[in-house]
C-alpha positions in Angstrom: -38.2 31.3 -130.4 -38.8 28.0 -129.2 -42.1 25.4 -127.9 -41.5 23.0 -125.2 -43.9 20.9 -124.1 -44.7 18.9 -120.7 -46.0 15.5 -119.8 -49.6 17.4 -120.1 -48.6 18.8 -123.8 -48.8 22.2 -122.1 -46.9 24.8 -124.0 -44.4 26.6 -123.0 -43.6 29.4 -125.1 -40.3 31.2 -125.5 -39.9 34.7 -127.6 -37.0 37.2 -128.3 -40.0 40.1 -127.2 -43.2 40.9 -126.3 -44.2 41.1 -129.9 -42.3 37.8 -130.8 -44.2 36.0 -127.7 -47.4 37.2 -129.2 -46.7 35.7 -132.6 -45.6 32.4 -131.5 -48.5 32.3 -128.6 -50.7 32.6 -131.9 -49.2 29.7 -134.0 -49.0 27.4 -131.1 -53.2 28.1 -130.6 -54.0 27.4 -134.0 -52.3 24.3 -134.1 -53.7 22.8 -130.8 -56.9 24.7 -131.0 -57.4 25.5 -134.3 -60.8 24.3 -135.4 -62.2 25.5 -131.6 -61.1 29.3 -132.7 -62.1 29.3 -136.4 -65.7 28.3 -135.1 -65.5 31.6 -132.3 -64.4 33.4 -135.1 -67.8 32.8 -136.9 -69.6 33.5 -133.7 -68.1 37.2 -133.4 -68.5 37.7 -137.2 -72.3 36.1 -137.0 -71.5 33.4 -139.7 -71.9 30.1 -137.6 -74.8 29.0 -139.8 -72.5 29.2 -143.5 -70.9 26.0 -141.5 -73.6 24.8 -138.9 -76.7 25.4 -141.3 -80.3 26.9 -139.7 -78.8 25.5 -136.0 -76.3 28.7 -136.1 -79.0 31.3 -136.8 -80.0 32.1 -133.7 -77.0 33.0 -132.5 -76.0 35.2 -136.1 -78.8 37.1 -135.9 -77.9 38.1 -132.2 -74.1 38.8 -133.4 -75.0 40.4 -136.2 -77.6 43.1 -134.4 -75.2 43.6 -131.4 -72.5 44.8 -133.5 -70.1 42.5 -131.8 -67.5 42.4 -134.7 -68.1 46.6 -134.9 -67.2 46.8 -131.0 -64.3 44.8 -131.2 -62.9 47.0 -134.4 -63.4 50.5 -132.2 -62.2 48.7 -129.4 -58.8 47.9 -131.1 -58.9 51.1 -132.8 -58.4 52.8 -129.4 -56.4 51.3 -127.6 -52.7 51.8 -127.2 -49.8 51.0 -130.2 -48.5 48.6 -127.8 -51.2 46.6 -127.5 -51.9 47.2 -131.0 -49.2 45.6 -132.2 -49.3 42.3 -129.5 -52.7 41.8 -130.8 -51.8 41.9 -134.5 -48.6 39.6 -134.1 -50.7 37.1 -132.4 -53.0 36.8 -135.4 -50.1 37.1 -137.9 -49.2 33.9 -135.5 -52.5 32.2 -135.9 -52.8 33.1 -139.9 -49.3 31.2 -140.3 -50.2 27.9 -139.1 -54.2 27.6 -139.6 -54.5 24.3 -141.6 -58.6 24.1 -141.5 -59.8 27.4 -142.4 -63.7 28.3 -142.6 -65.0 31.1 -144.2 -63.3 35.1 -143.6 -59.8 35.5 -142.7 -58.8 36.6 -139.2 -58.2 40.1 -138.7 -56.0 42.7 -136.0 -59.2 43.2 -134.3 -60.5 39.8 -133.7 -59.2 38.2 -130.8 -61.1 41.2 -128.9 -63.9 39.9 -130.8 -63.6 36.3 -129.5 -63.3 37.8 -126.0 -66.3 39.4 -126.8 -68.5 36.6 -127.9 -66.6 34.8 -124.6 -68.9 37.7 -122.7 -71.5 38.6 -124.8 -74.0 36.5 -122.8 -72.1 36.3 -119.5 -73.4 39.6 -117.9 -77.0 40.4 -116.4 -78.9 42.1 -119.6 -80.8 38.6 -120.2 -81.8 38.6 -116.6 -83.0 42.3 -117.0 -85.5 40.1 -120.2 -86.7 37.3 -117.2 -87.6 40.1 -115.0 -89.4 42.0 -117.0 -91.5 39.0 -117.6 -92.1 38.5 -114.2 -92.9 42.1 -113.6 -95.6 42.0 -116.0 -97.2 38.3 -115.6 -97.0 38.6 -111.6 -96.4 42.2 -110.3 -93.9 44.1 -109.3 -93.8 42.6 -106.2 -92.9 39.8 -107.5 -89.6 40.5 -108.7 -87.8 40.1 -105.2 -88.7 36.6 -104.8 -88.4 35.2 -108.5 -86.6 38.0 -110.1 -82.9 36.7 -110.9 -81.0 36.6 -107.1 -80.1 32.8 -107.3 -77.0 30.7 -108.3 -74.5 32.5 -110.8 -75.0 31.4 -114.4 -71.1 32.1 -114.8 -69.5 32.1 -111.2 -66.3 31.1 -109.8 -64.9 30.0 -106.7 -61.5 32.0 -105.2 -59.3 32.4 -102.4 -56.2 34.7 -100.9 -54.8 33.3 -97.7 -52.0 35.4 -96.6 -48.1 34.1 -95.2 -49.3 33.9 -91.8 -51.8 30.9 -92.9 -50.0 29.1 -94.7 -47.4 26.3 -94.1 -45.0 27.7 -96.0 -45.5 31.5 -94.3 -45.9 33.2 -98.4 -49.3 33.5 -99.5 -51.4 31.2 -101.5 -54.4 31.5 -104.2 -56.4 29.0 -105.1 -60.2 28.5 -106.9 -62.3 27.6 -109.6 -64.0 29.3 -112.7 -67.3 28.1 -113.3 -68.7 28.0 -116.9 -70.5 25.9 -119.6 -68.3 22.8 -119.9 -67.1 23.0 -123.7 -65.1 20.8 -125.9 -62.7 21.7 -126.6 -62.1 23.6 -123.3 -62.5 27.7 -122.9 -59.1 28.0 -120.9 -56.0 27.1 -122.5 -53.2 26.0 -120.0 -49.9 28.2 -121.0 -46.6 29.2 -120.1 -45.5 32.3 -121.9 -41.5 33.4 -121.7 -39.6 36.6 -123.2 -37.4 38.9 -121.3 -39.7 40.8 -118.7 -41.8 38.1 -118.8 -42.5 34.6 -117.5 -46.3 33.4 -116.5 -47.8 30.8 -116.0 -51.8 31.0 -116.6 -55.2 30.4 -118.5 -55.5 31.7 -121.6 -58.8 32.2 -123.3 -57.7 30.5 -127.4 -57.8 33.1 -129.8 -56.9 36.3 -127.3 -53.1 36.9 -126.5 -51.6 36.8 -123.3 -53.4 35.8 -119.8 -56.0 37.8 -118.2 -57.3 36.1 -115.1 -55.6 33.6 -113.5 -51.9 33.6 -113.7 -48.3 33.2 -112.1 -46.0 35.5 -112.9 -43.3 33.9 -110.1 -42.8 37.3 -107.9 -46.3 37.8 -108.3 -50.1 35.6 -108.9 -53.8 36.9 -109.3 -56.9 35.1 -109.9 -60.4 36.5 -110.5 -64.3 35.3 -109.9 -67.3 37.4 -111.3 -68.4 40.4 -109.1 -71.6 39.6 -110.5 -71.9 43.7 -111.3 -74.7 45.4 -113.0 -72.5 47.0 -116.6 -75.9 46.1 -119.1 -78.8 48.1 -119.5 -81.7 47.3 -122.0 -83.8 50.3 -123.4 -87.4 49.9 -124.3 -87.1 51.8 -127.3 -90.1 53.3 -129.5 -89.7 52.4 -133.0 -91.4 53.3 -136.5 -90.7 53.6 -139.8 -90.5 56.6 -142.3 -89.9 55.7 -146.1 -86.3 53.8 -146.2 -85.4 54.6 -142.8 -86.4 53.9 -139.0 -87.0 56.7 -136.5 -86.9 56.2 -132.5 -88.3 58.1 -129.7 -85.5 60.3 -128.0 -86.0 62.6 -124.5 -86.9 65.9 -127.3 -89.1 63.5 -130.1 -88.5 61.3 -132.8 -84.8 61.4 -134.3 -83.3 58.8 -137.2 -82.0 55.7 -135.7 -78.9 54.2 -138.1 -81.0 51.0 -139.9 -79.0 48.7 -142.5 -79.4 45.0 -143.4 -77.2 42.4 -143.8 -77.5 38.9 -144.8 -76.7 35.6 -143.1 -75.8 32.6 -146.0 -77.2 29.5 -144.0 -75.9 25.9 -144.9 -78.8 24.1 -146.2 -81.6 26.6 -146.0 -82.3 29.9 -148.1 -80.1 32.9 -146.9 -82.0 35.3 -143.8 -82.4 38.9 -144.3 -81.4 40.7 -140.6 -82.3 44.0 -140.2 -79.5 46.0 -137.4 -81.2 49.3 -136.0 -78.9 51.5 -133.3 -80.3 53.8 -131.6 -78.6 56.8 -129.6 -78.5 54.0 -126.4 -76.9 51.0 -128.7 -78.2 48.3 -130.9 -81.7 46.9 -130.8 -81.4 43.3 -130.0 -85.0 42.3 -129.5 -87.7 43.2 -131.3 -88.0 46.4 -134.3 -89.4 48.7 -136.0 -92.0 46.6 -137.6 -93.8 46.3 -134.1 -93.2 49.6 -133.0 -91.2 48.5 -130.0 -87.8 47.1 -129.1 -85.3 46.3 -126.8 -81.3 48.1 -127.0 -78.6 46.9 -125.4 -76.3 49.9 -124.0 -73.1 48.0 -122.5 -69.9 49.8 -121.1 -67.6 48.3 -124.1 -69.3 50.2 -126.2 -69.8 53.4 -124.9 -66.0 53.6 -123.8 -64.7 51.8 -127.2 -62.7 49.8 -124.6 -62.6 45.9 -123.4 -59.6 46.8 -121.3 -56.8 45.1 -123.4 -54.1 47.6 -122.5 -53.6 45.7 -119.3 -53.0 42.8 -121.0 -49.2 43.6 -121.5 -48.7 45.0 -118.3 -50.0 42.3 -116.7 -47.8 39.8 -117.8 -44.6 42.5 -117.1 -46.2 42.8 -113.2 -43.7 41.6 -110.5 -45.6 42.6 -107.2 -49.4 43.2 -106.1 -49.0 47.2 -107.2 -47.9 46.3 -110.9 -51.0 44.3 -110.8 -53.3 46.6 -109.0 -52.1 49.1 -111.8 -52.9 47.3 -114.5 -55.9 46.2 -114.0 -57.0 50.0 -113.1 -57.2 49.6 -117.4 -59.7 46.8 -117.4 -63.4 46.9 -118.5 -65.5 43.9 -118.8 -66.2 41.5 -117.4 -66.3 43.2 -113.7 -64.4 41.1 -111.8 -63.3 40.3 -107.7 -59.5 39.8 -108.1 -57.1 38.2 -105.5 -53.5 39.2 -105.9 -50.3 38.5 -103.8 -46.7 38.6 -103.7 -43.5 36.8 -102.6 -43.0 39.8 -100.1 -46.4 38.7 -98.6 -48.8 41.4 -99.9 -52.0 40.6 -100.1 -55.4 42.7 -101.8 -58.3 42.0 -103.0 -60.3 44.4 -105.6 -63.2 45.1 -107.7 -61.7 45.7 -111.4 -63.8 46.9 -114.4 -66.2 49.8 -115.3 -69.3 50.2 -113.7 -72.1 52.8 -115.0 -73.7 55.2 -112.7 -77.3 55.5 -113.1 -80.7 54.9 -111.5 -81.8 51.6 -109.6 -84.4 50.8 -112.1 -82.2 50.8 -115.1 -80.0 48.1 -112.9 -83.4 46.1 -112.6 -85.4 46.1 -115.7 -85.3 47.5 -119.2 -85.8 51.2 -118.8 -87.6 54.0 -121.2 -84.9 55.3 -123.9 -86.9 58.5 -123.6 -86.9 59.1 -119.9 -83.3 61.3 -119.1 -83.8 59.7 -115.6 -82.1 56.4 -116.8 -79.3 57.9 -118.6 -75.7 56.8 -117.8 -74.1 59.6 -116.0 -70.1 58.4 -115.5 -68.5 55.2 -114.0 -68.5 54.2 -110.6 -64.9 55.6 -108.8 -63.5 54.1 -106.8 -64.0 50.7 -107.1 -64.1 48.5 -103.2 -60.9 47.4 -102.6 -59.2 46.2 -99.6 -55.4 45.4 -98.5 -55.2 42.6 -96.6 -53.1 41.5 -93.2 -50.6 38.7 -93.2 -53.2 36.6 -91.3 -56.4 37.4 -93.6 -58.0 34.6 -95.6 -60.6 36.4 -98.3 -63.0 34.6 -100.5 -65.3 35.4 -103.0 -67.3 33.2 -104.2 -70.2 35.7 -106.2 -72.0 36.3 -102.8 -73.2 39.3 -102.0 -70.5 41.3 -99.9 -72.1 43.9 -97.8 -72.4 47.7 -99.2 -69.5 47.2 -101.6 -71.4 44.6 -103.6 -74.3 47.0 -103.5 -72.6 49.2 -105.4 -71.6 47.7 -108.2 -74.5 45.3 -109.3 -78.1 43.8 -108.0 -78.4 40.4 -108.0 -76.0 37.8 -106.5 -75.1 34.3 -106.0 -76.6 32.5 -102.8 -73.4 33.2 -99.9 -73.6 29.0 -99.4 -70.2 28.1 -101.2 -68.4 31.3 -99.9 -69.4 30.5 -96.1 -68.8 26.6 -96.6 -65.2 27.7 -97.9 -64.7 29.7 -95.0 -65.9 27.2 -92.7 -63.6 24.6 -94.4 -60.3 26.8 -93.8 -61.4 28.3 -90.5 -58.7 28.9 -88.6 -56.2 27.1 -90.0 -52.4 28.4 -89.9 -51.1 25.6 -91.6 -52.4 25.5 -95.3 -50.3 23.6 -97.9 -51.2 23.2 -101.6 -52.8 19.5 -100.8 -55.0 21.7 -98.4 -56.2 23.8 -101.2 -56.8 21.8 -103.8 -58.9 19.2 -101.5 -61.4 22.7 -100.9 -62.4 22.4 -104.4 -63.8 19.2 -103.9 -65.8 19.7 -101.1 -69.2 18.6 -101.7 -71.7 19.4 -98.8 -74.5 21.0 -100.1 -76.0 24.0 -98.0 -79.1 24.3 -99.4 -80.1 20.9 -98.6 -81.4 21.3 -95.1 -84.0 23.9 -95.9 -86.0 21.4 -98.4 -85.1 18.5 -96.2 -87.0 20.6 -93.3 -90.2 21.1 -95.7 -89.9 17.2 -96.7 -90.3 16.5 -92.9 -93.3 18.4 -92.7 -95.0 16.2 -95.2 -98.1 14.2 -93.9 -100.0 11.3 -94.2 -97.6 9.8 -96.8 -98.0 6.2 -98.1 -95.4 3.6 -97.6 -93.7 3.9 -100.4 -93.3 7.6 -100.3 -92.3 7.8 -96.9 -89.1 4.8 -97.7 -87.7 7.9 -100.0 -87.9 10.5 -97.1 -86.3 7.7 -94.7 -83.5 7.3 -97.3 -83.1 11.5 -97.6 -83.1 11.6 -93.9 -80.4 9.0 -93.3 -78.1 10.9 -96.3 -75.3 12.9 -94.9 -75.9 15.9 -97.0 -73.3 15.5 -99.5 -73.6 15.4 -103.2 -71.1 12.6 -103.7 -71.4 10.6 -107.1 -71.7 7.5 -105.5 -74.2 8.4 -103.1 -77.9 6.7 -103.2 -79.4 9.4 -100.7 -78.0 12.9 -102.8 -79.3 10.6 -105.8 -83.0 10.2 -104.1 -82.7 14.4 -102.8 -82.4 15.6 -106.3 -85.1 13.4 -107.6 -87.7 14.6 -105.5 -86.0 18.1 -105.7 -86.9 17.7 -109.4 -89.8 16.9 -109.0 -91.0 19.5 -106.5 -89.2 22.6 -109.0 -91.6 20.6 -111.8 -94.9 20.7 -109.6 -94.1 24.1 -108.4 -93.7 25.1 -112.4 -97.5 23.5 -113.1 -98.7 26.2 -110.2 -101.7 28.2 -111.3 -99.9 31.6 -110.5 -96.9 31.1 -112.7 -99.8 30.1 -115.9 -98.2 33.7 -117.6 -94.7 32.3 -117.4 -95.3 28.9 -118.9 -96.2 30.7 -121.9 -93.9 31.0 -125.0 -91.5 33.6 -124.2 -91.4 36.4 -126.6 -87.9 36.8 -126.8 -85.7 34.9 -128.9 -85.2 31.4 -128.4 -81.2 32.2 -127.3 -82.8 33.8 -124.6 -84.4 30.9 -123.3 -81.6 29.7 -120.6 -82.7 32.8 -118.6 -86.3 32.8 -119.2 -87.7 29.3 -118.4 -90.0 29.0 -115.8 -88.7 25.3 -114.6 -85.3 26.8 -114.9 -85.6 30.0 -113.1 -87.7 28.1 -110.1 -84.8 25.8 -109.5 -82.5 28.8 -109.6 -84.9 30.8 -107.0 -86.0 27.2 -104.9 -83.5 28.9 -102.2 -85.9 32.0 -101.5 -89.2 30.3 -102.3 -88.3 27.8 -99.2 -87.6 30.9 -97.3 -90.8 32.8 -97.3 -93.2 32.0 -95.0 -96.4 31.9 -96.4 -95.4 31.0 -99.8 -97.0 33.2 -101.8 -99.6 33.2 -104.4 -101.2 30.4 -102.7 -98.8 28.4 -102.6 -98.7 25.2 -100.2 -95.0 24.3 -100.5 -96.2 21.4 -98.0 -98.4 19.7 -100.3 -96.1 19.7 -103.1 -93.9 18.2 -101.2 -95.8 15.4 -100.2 -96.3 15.3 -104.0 -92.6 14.9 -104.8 -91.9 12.6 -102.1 -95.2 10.4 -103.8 -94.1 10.5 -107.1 -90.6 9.5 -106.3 -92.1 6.8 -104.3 -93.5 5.2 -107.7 -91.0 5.9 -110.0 -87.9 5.6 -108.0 -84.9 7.4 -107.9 -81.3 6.8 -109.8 -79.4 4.2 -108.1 -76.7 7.3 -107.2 -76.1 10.6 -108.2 -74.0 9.9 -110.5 -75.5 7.7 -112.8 -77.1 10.6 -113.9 -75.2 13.5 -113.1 -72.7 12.7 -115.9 -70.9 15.5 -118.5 -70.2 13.5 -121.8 -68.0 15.8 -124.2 -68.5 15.2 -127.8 -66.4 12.4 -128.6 -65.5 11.1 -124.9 -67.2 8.6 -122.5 -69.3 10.5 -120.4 -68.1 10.8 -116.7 -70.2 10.8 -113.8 -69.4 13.8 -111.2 -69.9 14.4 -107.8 -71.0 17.9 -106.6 -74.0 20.3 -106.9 -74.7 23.7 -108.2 -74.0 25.3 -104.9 -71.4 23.0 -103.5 -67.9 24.1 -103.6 -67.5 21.7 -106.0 -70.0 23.3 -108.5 -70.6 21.1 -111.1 -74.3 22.7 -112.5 -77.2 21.0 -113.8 -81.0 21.8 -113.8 -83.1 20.8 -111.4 -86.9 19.5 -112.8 -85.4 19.5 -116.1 -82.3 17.2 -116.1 -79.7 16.3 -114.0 -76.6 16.4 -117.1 -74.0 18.5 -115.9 -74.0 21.9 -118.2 -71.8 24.0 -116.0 -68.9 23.4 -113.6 -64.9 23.8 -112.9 -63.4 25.0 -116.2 -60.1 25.0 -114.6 -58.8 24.6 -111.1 -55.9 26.2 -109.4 -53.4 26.4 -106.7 -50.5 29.4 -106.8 -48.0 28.9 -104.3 -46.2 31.9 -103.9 -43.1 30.4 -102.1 -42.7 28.0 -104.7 -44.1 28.8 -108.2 -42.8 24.9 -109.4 -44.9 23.8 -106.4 -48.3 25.4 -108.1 -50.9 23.1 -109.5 -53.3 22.9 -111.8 -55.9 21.2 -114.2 -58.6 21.3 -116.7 -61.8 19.2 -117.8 -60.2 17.4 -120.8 -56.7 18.5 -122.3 -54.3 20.8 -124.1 -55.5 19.9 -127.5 -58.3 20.4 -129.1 -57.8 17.3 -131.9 -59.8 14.3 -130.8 -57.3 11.9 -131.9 -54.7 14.0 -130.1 -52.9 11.8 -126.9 -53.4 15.2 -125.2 -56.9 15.8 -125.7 -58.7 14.5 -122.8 -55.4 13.1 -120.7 -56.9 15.6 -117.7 -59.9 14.4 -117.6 -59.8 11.3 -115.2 -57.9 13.7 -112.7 -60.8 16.7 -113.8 -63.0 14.0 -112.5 -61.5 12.6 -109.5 -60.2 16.5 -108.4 -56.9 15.7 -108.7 -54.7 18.5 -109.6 -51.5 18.1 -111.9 -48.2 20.1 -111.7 -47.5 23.6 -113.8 -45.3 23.5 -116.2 -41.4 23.1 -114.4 -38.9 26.0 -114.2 -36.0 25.1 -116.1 -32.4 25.4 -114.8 
């Protein structure tokens, strides 16, 4: 066994086996990331709040009622001895070299857990809660032009160019997962060795192995959320009878399983949760005390399966079929893959588990009693397509045609895929520089529609009509430095807040009667900045609607306020314990670095990692993440990425040794 490390303090890791890899994989986690996965280990357990006080409860009270910790224990339980026993040396790894422990011990079971919590939120159940909101302030009707379709919370950016486009003539990958920007970081740079195996990749800390972006030298893969529909929420009927809770079923009223646990809170008295699962899964909003409720029915825990058993193979694959087969194991989260080899294969798939069921149920929450929602298998097979030497595919969450139709309902706007594909057009020639200079790429799509309803604007004081001059003059791109994309997003903001005050969205503005975790995907200002796209599109706006007014209105109250003296001087991310940085980009530039539009312009979201894998070279891949290999804050390697994060300069894998 041995640890070397490289210029970036990324890991390499050497084992005598799979199981030995495992272990040490483990130890060297808890020692750069310790602290990061004792705190995810809360989060699956629902015991953030013993550390974080009445902050934490929120979340604990969602953990505890989803049974996340329960899932991950049937999901280990099932799967394979193999993967059994990877998972278990990795913990035995992590248990020997913890220094800061919190409360609980780690157990075989919960790094499945961790990738749970990783997930819990990342699918489309809390879009199913915004919807029915919409549905039932608004219509119906409603729900096509306000009902979720906007940019992915959780997206990602990827690309396959095959031999014949590259400089090199092997194929190339390259991209970008988009997440919640997190210190410490949620990818964890690796290189894991043992005989059968040598990857390079992006681990998630606290779950063995690699799972979606790695380079396995004969063979690389990288993923981007397929944005499918796995998640269903039942309105479930709910009473009680003596010491127990009964629920509404397709043939009456049966016993729903109802115990109660308790959550010790820092600082505060302890809370009292009540956990009710009914035959469709675990009631996650609402109970019995007001007769009505929300379950959660989600494919991990109907199959007892997350898909770990590919884990393993995966890192033994050597060519585009080893991969392909693995992955026919996975389950959540659905995923677009891109995989190629050194012989120049090339494929793209949709990997995960799917439900079958009705089109409401992928909509809105659904009756438990009516048999008409029920899940009635998995969707098989999955799209999938192999691709020609001279084929460049990407996926960038957009909605792909019938294939996308299939596996979910809601999808990101297509403006980053077709600006990727515009960028690469026909080029024969691509070289790694090529690539990673894509991900920087800041043109903003959307743009052009508002700037269109700006121009419409009339009889505008002086003031007001110096801002339009200055959008008019801007060339469109969201660059840090730039005073026009500062002054566009300004009067953007305003215009998603003026829109919000409408007199048709009254309903919305209300408090939401879903739990305040839920409030990401149910604010009105929020959702409206997500959905300005389609609201520019319709003609009439409506509901009344004069989208030319309020934009007179924007361009007026920019016109007394001001605007930022550039984009960046308020588009920052500051990570705890690190000068903030300012950023260049947008939420559907390639270069998606997320805020909020009408709410703030602080970056939440954006490039978790970036990636280029060379498949004629492996040494010649590059990489980087938003702040460093270690997780300590007085660590030299705990934000030595960053200035290159921010600049989008990429920095070399670790080097093959001779």
């Amino acid at each position: 066994m041995s640890v070397t490390r490289d210029a970036f303090g990324v890991p390499t890791i050497r084992g005598t086996s799979i199981d030995d890899l495992a272990h040490e994989q483990g130890r060297v986690t808890a020692i750069d990331r310790g602290d990061q996965i004792e705190l995810d280990r809360l989060h699956l357990e629902g015991r953030t709040s013993e550390v974080l006080g009445i902050a934490g409860a929120g979340w604990d009270v969602f953990a505890r009622q989803s049974l996340l910790a329960e899932t991950a224990r049937a999901c280990f339980d099932r799967m394979g001895a193999e993967t059994q026993r990877f998972c278990s040396a990795y913990v035995a790894g992590i248990e020997s070299a913890l220094v800061r422990r919190q409360p609980g011990t780690w157990m075989p079971w919960t790094p499945l857990g961790i990738f749970l919590v990783q997930h819990a939120l990342f699918g489309t159940f809390a879009t199913k809660l915004w919807r029915a909101r919409v549905a039932a302030t608004l219509g119906d009707d409603a729900l096509d032009l306000i009902g979720g379709e906007g940019p992915a919370l959780s997206g990602s950016n990827a690309w396959v160019a095959g031999g014949g486009r590259t400089a090199s003539g092997s194929p190339m990958i390259a991209g970008d997962p988009h997440r919640v920007l997190e210190s410490p970081g949620v990818y964890q740079q690796v290189r894991l060795v043992c005989p059968g195996v040598d990857v390079v990749g992006l681990a998630f800390p606290g779950v063995p192995g690699v799972q979606h972006f790695a380079h396995a030298g004969d063979v690389a893969w990288a993923i981007t959320n397929a944005m499918a529909d796995y998640e269903d929420l039942f309105i479930e009927h709910l009473r009680r009878t003596g010491d127990g809770v009964e629920a509404k079923g397709s043939e009456g009223w049966y016993a729903a399983d109802v115990r109660t646990e308790t959550i010790a809170v820092r600082g505060a008295d302890p809370i009292d949760v009540e956990v009710v699962v009914t035959r469709q899964g675990p009631v996650v909003v609402g109970g019995p005390d007001t007769g009505e409720g929300l379950s959660l029915r989600t494919s991990a825990r109907v199959g007892r399966d997350l898909g770990f058993d590919a884990i393993v193979p995966l890192l033994r694959s050597r060519s585009v079929e080893d991969v392909d087969r693995a992955l026919d194991r996975w389950v959540l989260p659905v995923n677009n893959v891109v995989i190629a080899d050194r012989t120049g294969r090339t494929r793209y798939r949709v990997a995960g588990r799917v439900p079958t069921r009705d089109e409401q149920a992928r909509r809105v929450p659904v009756p438990a009693w009516d048999e008409r929602h029920a899940w009635t298998g998995w969707l098989d097979p999955l799209p999938a397509t192999e691709l020609a030497p001279d084929d460049v595919l990407v996926t960038a969450n957009e909605r792909r045609g019938p294939e996308s139709a299939a596996v979910g309902h809601e999808f990101a706007p297509p403006h980053r895929a077709d600006r990727l594909r515009t960028l690469i057009g026909d080029l024969d020639d691509l070289t790694v520089a090529d690539a990673a200079a894509l991900h920087v790429d800041t043109t903003l799509a959307p743009s052009f529609a508002l700037r269109g309803l700006l121009g419409r604007a009339i009889d505008l004081g002086e003031d007001a009509e110096r801002v339009r001059a200055v959008i008019d003059s801007w060339d469109g791109r969201m660059d840090a430095d730039s005073a026009g994309a500062a002054t566009f997003a300004a009067v953007r903001g305003a215009l998603v807040r003026l829109l919000a005050e409408q007199p048709a969205f009254g309903g919305l503005r209300e408090a939401s009667p879903y739990p305040a975790l839920f409030d990401p995907w149910t604010d009105l200002t929020g959702r409206l900045a997500q959905e300005l796209d389609r609201l520019l599109a319709r003609t009439p706006t409506p509901w009344g609607i004069d989208l030319v007014s309020l934009a007179g209105q924007a361009l007026e109250e920019i016109g007394r306020t001001g605007a930022p003296a550039t984009w960046g001087a308020t588009h920052v991310w500051a990570p705890a314990g690190v000068p903030a940085v300012a950023l260049s980009g947008d939420t559907e530039c390639v270069l998606s670095t997320s805020s909020v539009p009408g709410v703030t312009d602080v970056v939440l979201r954006g490039p978790v990692a970036r990636y280029v894998w060379d498949l004629a070279d492996r040494s010649a891949s590059r990489w980087i993440v938003p702040l460093g290999a270690s997780g300590d804050p007085a660590d030299p390697h705990h934000h030595d990425q960053l200035e290159h994060w921010a600049a989008g300069r990429l920095v070399p894998i670790p080097q093959e040794q001779p």
